[in-house]
N, C-alpha and C positions, 0 to 999 in steps of 0.2 A: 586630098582628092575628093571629089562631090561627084555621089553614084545618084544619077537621076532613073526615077521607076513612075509607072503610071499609079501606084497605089502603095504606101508605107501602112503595115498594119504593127500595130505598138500591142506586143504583146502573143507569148505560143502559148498559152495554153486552151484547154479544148475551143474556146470561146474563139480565138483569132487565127486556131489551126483549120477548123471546118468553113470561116471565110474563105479565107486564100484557097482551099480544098474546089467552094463552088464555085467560085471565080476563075479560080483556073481549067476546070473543065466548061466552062462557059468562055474560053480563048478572049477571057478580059484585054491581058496585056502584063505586062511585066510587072511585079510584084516584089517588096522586100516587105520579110516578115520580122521583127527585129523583136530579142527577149534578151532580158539582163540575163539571164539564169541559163536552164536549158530546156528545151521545148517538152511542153506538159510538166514541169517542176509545178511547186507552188502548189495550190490549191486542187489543181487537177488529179495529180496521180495519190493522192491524200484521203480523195473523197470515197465514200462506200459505195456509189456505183448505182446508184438506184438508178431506175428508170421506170418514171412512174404516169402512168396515161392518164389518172383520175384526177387531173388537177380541179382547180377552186373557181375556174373562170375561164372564160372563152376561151381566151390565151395560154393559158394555163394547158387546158385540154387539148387543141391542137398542136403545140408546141411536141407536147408529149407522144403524141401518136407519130407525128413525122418523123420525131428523133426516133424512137423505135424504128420504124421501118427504113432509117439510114442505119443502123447503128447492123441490124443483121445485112443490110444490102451490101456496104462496104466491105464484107466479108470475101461475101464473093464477088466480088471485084479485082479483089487484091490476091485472090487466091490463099487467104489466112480465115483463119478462126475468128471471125465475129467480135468474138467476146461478150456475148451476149447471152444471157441462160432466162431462158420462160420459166419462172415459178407461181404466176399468180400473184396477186395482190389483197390483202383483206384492210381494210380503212375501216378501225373497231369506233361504237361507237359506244361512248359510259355514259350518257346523261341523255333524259327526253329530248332533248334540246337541240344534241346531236344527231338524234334520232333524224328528228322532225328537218334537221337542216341537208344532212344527208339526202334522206331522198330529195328533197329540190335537186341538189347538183347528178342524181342519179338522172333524171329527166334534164337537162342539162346536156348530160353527158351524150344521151341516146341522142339529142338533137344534134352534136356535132358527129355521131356518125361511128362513136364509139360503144361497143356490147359494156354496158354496165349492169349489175344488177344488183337489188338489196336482200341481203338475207338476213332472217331472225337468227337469235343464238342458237334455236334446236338447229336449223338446217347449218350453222356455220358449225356446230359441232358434230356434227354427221361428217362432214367434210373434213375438219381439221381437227380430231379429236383429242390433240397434244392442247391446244390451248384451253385453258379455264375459262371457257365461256359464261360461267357462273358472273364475271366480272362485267358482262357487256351484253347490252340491249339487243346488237345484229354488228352487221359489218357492209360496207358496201364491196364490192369484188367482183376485179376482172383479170378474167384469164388469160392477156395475152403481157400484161404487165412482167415485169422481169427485170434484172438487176445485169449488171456491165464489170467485166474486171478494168480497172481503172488504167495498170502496167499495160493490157493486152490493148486500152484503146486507144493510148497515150501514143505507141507503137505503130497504131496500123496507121492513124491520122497523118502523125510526121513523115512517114514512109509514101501516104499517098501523093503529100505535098511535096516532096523533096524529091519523089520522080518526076515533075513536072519541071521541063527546061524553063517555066515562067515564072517560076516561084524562088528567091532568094532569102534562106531561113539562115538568119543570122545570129547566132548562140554568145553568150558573153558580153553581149551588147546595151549597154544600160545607157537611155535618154537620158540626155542632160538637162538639155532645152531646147524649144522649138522656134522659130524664128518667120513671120511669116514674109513673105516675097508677094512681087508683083505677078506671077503666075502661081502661085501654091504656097509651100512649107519649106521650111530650109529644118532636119532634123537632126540637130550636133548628138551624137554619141560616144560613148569609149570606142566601138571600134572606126570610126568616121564622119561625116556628114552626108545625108539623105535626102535628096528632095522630089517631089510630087508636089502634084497638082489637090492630093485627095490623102487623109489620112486618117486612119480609123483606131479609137482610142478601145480598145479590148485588152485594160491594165488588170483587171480582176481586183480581187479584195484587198490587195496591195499596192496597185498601180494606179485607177482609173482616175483618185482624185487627186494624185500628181499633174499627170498626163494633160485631165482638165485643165487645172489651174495654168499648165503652159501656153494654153490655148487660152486661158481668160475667161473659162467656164465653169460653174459649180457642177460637180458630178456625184450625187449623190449615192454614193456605193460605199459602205461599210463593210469591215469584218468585225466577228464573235469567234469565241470559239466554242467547238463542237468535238465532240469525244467519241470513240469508236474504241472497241475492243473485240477481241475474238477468243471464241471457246473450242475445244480443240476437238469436240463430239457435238454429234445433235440428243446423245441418250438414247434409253431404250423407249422412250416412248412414241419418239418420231419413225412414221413408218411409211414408206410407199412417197409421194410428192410433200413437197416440204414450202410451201406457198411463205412471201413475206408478211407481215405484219407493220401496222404504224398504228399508237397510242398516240393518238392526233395530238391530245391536251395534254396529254406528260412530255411530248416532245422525243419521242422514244418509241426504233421500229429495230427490227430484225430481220434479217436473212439467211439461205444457206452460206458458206464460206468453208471450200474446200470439204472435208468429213466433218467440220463443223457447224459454230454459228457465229457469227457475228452482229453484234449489236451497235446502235449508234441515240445519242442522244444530244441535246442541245438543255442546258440550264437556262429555265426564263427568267432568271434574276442578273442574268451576263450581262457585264455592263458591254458596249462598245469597246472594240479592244485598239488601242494605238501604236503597240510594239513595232510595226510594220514586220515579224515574224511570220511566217509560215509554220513553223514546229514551237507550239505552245505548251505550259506549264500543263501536266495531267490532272486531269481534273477526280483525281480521287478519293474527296471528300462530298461529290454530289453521287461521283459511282454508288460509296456506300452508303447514301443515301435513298440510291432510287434503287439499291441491291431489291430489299424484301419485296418490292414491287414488282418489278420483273421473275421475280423467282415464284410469285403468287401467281399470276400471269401465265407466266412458262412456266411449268414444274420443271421441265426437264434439266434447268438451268440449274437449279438448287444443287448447293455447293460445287457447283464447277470451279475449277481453276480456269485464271485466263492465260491464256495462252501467247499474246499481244495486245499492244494498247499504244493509242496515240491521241494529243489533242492537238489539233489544226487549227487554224481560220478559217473560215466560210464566208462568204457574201452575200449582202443581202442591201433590198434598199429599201425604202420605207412602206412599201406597198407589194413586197415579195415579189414583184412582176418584172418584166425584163424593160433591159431599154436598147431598142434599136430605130437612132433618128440621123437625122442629120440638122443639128442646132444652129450650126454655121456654114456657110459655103463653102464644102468641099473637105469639111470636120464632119465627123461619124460617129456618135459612142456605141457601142457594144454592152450591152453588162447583163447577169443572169438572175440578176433578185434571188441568188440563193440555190440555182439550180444548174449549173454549170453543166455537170455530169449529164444530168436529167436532159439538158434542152440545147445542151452544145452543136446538135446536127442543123437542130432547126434555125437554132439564131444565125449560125454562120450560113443556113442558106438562105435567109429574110435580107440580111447585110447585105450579100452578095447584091441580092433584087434591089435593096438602095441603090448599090452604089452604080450596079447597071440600066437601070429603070429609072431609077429617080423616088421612086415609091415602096410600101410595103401592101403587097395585097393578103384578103383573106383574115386579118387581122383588126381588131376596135383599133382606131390610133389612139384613143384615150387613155388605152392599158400601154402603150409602147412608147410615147412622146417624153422628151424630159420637161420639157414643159409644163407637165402635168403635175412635177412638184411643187412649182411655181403656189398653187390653190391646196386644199389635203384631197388626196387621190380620190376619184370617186368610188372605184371598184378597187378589190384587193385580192390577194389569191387566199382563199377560208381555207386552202388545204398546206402548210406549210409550217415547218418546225417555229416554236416560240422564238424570237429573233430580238435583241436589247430594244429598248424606248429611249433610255438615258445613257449619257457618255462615262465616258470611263474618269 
């Protein structure tokens, strides 16, 4: 049996759930949302949640500010809890260099509309006196920056889509191959075949360069992997607001997390990883490497126990930036350069604008085209975890 729908979107996690989300409140049209696994699996419900406004580049920085303001808006809307918590953000800086490049992107920042500011270490240790500021020049920091529980966003998203009579989210459903026809896509899967006129490839760090290749396309989306763990207290020395933290060049930020803390880091020596896993080997021979570090950093970490730990796959593409085009007629990619969590409201409501407009406004298309790999990318996002060069 062949279910035809005016839009097939390949792939639930945040990245293909906030699509079909603005599309269907835009009375698109009928929609199937198809995931091998189950909606927000995978890379989504894995991630620590950040949500960070200070991005590296134009893109970057508006992405961030939208997703935010979806990310508490959808709260109330659904009549649930957000999932969303304001801590502030500090983006420390260890070398002149950083210094000097910081503030560019603080003036950057102000010109997209966003309150940035830079402060030296005395004024950032006034403010945050648990950190060893001894370690770092200033910080750049904004207050409205704030991190996301991943369960609680996984949750409200599919909830929002699957009250929509337009939207068919179809779970256990893994692409086989795509097939194209004289009006669109003919899409064979485990649970049937699909066809549309318009199909939007939002595979993630697992999926995208399959997806591509059905299509006859390079999709340049990679995973690594990335490590998180959590502490089960923030200590005595955390008092009053408990703002996050990112060591840009170690690759390595923190949050609150529950009565704790949680930490996440990325090794810049990862190769590319090809398992096609989601739940990776633990990487705890870089933890106790980058242990003294953070413990010098934080005091308050020193000798904690951890309390949970995981290492995942993350995405990322050559240039950290995202890709929202449409390469072929009536073919979409989707992808988050690493920032799924971070930018999942915005991308799915840029897509939506392809696919209904035809265009992306507001946005360089230089940072967003796949095209743009084609040459080495001109602009890159300066603000984003160390991510592999070489394959695995």
């Amino acid at each position: 049996m062949t279910h035809p729908y005016d839009l097939i979107i390949i792939g639930a996690g945040n990245l293909g759930l906030w699509t079909a989300y603005h599309l269907a409140k835009n009375n698109f049209g009928r929609i199937a949302v198809l995931e091998r696994n189950w909606a927000g699996s995978g890379t989504t419900t894995r991630s620590a949640g950040i949500v960070r406004q200070q991005g590296g580049s134009t893109t970057a920085i508006k992405l961030g500010q939208w997703s935010r303001e979806s990310y508490v808006r959808i709260g109330d809307e659904l009549g649930l809890d957000s999932g969303f918590n304001e801590t502030g953000y500090f983006v420390l800086a260890e070398t002149p260099d950083e210094e000097i490049a910081f503030k560019e992107l603080v003036r950057l920042r102000r010109a997209c509309g966003l309150e940035n500011e830079w402060l030296d270490a005395k004024e950032g240790a006034h403010r945050f006196p648990a950190l060893n500021w001894e370690m770092f020049r200033g910080a750049t920091y904004t207050a409205t920056d704030g991190f996301v529980n991943p369960a609680i966003i996984a949750r409200n998203i599919t909830y929002a889509v699957t009250r929509s009579p337009h939207v068919s989210l179809v779970e256990q459903c893994a692409v086989t191959h795509i097939v194209p026809t004289a009006n669109g896509f003919r899409v064979h899967t485990t649970r049937g075949v699909y066809e549309s006129e318009r199909v939007v490839n939002a595979g993630g760090a697992r999926g995208s360069n399959a997806i591509g290749a059905m299509l006859g396309m390079d999709v340049p989306v990679s995973a690594a992997r990335h490590t998180i763990v959590t502490f089960p207290t923030t200590g005595h020395s955390v008092t009053g607001k408990f703002p996050m933290c990112f060591m840009l060049a170690r690759g390595m930020y923190w949050r609150p997390e529950e009565q704790g803390i949680l930490l996440g880091f990325s090794n810049p020596n990862e190769a590319i990883d090809t398992s096609e896993r989601y739940q990776l080997d633990f990487d705890r021979a870089y933890l106790d490497e980058m242990r003294p570090i953070f413990e010098k950093v934080f005091p308050t970490l020193r000798g904690q126990h951890i309390s949970r730990g995981w290492s995942a796959s993350i995405d990322f593409t050559p240039d950290h930036l995202p890709i929202i085009d449409e390469p072929q007629r009536g073919v979409y990619v989707l992808a988050a350069g690493g920032h799924g969590m971070m930018w999942g409201p915005a991308l799915g409501m840029k897509m939506a604008e392809l696919v209904q407009h035809g265009e992306v406004s507001d946005l360089p298309q230089d940072e967003i085209v796949l095209s743009r790999f084609s040459n080495a990318p001109r602009v890159h996002d300066a603000i984003a975890l160390p991510f592999p060069t070489t394959s695995a």
